[in-house]
N, C-alpha and C positions, 0 to 999 in steps of 0.2 A: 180463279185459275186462268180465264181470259185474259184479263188483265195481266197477270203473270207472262204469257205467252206472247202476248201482244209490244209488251218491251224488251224477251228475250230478239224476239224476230227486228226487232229496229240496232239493239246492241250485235248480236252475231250476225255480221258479213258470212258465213256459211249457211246460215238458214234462207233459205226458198220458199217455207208456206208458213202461215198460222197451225195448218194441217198437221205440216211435219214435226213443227215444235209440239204439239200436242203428241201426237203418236209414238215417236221415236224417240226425244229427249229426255234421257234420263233422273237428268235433276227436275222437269216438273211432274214430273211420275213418283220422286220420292216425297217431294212437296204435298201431292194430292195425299198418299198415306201418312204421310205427317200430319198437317191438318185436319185427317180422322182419328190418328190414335192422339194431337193433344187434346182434342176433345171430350175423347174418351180418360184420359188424365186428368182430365179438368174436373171430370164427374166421380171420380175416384176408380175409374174402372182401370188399374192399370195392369190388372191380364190381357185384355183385349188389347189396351196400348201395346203392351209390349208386345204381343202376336202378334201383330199388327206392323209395328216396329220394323220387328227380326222378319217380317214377310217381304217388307220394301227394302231391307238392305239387302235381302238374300236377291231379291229381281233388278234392281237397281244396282247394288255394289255402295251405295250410299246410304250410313247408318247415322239416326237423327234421332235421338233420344224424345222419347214423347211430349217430355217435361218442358223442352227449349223453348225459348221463345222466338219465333220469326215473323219477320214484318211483310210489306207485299213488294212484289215485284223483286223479289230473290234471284237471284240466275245461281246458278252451281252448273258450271260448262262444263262438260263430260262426265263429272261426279266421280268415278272411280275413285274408291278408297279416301273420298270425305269422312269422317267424323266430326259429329256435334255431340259437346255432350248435354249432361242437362241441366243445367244452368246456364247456357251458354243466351247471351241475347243477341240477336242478328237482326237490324232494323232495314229499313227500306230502301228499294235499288242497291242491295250491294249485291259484288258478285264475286264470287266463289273458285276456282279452278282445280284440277281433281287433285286429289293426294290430299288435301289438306285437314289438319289437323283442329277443333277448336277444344281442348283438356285441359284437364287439372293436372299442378302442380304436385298436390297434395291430397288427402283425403280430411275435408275437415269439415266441419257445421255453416252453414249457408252460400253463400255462390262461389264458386270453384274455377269457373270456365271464364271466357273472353267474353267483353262487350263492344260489339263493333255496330259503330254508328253509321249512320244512313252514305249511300251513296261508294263505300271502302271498296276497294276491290283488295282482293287479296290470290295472291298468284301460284302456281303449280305447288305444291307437295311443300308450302310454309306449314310451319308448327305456330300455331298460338295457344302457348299455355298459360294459365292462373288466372290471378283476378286481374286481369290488364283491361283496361280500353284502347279500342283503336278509332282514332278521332272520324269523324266525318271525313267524306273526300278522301281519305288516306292510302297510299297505295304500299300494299307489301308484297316485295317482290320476293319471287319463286325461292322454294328453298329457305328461305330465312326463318331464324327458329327467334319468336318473338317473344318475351320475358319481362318489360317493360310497358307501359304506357305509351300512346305512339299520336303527336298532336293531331290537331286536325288538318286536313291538308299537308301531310308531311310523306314523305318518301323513305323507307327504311329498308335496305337489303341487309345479306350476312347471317353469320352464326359468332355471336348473338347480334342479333340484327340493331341494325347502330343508322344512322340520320344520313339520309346524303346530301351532302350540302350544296346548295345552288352556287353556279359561278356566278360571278356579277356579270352582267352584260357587258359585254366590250365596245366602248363607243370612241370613235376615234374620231376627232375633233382636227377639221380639215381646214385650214383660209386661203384662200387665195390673195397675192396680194400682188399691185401691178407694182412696177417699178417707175416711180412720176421723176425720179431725180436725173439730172442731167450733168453729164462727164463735159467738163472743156478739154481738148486739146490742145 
């Protein structure tokens, strides 16, 4: 959880202590009860998961199914009304913004939820639903309800969230040139 805390306070420009990120931040408060009740999933206790659970969403506002999988160094910035459900895999350094969504499409037999690969951020009150991955690096921006596969290092806003495409750089290609030739009179 140190380590958790320790690369929230280098990513958020609003944090002031190691202290406060441990005290006051919500999302690694939901993390710390996560990390006890999937343990307790892992051992098949899942009453206690689940009380456990529904304890950190109820004080947090951030509901993280016991079953998920997450890596380290997770940020969930402000967390309000996150959802993870249980399938969902969330790998290392990504970060999270509140509202956001990670569900299923459907109700069916084996993984359901989003796969988001290391380093993603993912932005205010997006939706990722089904068996999608979202590549490494990948940023999804606020609001966008994501339904697809999303590469790595790719940018996707919108409903249904769609690719934004890089401009090409603009390079303007300048010469100088003297004038050597000479006018007779």
């Amino acid at each position: 959880m140190f380590q958790t805390a320790r690369s929230i306070l280098k990513r958020d420009p609003a944090a002031h202590s190691l202290l406060e990120v441990l005290l006051t931040y919500p999302g690694i408060r939901a993390l710390f009860w996560y990390r006890i009740a999937h343990f307790m999933a892992f051992h098949r206790l899942y009453t206690i998961a689940g009380f456990l659970s529904q304890y950190a969403a109820k004080v947090t506002g951030i509901s993280i199914s016991p079953e998920a999988k997450i890596g380290k160094r997770v940020f969930i910035d402000h967390g309000i009304g996150v959802v993870i459900g249980a399938t969902a895999v969330i790998e290392d350094d990504v970060t999270i913004l509140h509202g956001v969504t990670l569900g299923a499409r459907r109700a069916v037999e084996g993984r359901r939820h989003p796969y988001v690969k290391k380093g993603a951020f993912i932005g205010a009150n997006a939706q990722l639903l089904g068996t999608i991955t979202i590549g490494a690096f990948s940023k999804v921006g606020a609001g966008a309800i994501v339904l697809n596969n999303v590469a790595d290092k790719t940018t996707v806003v919108g409903n249904p969230a769609r690719t934004v495409n890089k401009l090409p750089a603009k390079v303007i290609n300048v010469t100088f040139t003297t004038n050597t030739s000479t006018t007779k009179n």
